[in-house]
C-alpha positions as CSV (number, residue, x, y, z in Angstrom):
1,X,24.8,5.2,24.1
2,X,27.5,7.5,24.4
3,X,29.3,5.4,26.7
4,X,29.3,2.8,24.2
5,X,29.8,4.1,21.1
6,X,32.3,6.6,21.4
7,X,30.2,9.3,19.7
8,X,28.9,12.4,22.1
9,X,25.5,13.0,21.5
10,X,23.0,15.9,22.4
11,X,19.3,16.1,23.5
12,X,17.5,12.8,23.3
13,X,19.6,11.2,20.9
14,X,20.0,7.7,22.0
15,X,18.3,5.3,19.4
16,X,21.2,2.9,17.3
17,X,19.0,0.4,14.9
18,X,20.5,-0.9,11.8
19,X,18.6,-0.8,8.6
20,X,16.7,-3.9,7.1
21,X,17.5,-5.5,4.4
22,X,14.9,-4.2,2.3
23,X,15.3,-0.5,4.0
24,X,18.8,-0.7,3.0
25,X,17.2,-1.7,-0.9
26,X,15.0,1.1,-1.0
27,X,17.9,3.9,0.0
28,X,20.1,2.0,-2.4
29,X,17.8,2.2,-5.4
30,X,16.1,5.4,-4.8
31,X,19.4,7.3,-4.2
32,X,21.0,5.7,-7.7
33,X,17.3,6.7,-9.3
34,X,18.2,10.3,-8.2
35,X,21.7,11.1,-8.7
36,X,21.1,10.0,-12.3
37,X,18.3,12.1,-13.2
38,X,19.9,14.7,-11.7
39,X,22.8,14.0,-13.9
40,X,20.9,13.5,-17.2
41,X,19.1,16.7,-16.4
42,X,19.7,19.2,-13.4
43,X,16.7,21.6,-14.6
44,X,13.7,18.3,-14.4
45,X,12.5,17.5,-10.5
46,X,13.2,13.3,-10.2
47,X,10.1,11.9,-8.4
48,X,10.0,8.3,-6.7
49,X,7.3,6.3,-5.3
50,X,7.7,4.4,-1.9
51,X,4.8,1.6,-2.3
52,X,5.6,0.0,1.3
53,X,3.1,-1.7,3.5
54,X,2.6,-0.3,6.8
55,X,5.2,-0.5,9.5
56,X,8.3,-0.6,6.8
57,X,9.6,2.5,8.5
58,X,9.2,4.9,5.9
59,X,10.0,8.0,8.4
60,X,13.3,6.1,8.9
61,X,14.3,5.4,5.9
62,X,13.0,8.8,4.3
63,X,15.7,10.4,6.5
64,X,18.6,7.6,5.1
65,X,17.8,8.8,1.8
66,X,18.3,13.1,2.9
67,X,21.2,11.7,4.6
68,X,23.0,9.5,1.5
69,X,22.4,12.4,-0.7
70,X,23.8,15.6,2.0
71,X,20.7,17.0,1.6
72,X,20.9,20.5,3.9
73,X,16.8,21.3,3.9
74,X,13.9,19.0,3.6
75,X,10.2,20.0,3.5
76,X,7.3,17.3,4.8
77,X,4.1,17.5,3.1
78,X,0.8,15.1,4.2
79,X,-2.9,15.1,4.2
80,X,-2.7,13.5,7.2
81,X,-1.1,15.6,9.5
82,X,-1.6,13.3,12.7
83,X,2.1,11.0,10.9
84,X,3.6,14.5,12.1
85,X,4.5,12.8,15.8
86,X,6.4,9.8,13.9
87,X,8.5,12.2,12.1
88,X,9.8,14.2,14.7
89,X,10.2,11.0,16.9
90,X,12.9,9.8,14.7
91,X,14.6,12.5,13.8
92,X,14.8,13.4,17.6
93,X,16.0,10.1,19.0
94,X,18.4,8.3,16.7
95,X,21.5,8.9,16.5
96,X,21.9,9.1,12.9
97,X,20.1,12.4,12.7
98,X,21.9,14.1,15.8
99,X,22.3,18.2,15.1
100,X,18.9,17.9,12.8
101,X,16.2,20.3,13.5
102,X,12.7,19.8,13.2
103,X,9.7,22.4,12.8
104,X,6.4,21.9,12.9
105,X,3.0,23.8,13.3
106,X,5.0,27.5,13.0
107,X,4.5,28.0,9.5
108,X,7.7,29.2,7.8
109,X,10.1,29.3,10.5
110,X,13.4,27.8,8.9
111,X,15.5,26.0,12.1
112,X,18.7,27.8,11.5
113,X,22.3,26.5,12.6
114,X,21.7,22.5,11.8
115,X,22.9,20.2,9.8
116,X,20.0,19.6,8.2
117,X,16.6,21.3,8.4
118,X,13.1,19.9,8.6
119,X,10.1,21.6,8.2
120,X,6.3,19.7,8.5
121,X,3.1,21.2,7.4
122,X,-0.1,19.6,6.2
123,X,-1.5,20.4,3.1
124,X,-4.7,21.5,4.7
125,X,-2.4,24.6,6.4
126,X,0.1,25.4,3.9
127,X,-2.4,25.4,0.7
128,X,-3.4,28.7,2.0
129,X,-0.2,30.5,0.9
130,X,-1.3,33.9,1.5
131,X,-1.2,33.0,5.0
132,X,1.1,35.1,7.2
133,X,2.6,32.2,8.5
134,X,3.9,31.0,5.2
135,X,4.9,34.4,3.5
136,X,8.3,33.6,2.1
137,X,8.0,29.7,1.4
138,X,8.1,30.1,-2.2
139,X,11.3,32.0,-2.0
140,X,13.0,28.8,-0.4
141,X,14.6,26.3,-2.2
142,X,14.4,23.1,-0.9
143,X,16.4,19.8,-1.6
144,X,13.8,17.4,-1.2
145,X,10.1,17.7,-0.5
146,X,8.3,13.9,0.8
147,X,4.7,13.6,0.7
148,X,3.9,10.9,2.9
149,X,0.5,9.4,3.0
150,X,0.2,10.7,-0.8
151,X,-2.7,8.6,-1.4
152,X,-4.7,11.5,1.0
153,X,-5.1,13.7,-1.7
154,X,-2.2,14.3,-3.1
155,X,-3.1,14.5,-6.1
156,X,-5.7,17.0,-6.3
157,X,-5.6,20.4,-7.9
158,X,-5.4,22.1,-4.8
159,X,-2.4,20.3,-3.5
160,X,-1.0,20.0,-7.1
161,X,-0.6,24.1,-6.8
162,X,0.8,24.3,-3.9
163,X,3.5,21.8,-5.0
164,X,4.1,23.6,-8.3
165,X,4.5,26.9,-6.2
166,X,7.2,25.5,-4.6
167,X,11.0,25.1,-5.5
168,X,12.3,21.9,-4.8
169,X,14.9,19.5,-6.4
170,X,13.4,15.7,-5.6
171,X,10.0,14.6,-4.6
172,X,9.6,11.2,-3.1
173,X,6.5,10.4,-2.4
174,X,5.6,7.9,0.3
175,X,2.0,5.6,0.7
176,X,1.0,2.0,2.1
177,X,-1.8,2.1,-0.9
178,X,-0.4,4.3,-4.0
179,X,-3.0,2.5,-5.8
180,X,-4.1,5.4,-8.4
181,X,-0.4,6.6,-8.6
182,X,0.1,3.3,-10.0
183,X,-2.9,2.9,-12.1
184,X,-2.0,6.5,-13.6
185,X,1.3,5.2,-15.6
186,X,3.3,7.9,-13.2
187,X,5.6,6.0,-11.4
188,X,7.0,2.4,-12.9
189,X,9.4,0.1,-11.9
190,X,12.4,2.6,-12.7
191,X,11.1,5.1,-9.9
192,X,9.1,2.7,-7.7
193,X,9.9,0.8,-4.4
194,X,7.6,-1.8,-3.5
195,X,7.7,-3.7,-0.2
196,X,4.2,-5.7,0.2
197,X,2.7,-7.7,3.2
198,X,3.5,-10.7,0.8
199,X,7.5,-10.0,0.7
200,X,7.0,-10.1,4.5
201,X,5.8,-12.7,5.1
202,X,8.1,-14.6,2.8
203,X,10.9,-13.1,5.1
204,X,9.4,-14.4,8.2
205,X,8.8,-17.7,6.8
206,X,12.4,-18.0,5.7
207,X,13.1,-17.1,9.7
208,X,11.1,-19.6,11.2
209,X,12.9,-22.5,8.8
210,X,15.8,-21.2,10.1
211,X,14.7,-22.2,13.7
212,X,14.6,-18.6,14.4
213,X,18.3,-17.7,14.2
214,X,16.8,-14.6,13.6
215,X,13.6,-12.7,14.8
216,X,13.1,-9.3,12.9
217,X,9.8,-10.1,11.2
């Protein structure tokens, strides 16, 4: 990879996909949804819903969207802590995210000395604050906090303190079935992204009429 691209890389960095179409849609509108809350008012916390079937890439993308906005320090949040290997795997191997440090399973243990930082935990672990392990959390600010998988609970009352005991200035919020997020009137077309096995297909459809010029669905 190095050889070819010109750029010098460092550990397992080797990975050099392109965003899809509709990846490249969901950094586009998310990041406009963002920078103009922020700008209508810096004290309010912006909060976006990723409604994108499974496979879309949301680890990916998640990362595009740190990346378009120079986030420096992200914190990953998830009832289902087992999406912690498909984090680290892309923010290990592609190039995009070369100099990015990842932490998970060490409590709060900030990398320190990368671009940006990433730190993992499961809502299961860090709800018990007055753990050793996270003494100190609430005294870091972070840039943006994603809760993937937020349909696991994410919005009960236990998870709901821990959020609100933490500083943060986005929340994007990532899920395959958001269905009660929906229902609930929180997130609407202004701060929603939705990608469904339907918009998929149509995409593969319009690839086989094409005599398969192309062949990414």
């Amino acid at each position: 990879t190095e050889l070819q691209s010109g750029m010098k890389l460092t550990g397992t960095h080797h990975e050099t996909f392109q965003l899809r179409e509709e990846q490249a849609n969901a950094v586009a509108l998310t990041h406009s949804y963002f920078v103009s809350r922020w700008k209508e008012d810096k004290n309010a916390v912006p909060r976006f819903l990723w409604n994108a079937k499974m496979r879309f890439g949301k680890t990916f993308v998640s990362y595009l969207i740190a990346k378009a906005l120079g986030i420096k320090n992200i914190l990953i949040l998830t009832y289902k802590p087992a999406v912690n290997a498909s984090w680290q795997y892309d923010l290990d191997n592609h190039v995009l995210f070369d100099g990015w440090k990842y932490s998970s399973g060490q409590g709060y243990k900030m990398p320190h000395g990368a671009k940006v930082n990433v730190l993992f935990a499961s809502f299961q672990d860090i709800n018990e604050l007055a753990k050793t392990k996270w003494i100190g959390i609430q005294k870091q600010h972070f840039d943006l906090v994603i809760v993937d998988e937020m349909h696991y609970g994410s919005d009960t009352d236990r998870a709901k303190f821990t959020l609100n005991s933490l500083s943060y200035d986005k929340a994007l919020y990532v899920s395959g079935t958001p269905l009660d997020a929906i229902i609930s009137g929180r997130f609407t077309e202004e701060n929603m992204f939705s990608w469904s096995y339907v918009d998929e297909a149509r995409k593969r459809r319009a690839e086989k009429e094409s005599g398969w010029k192309t062949e990414v669905y």
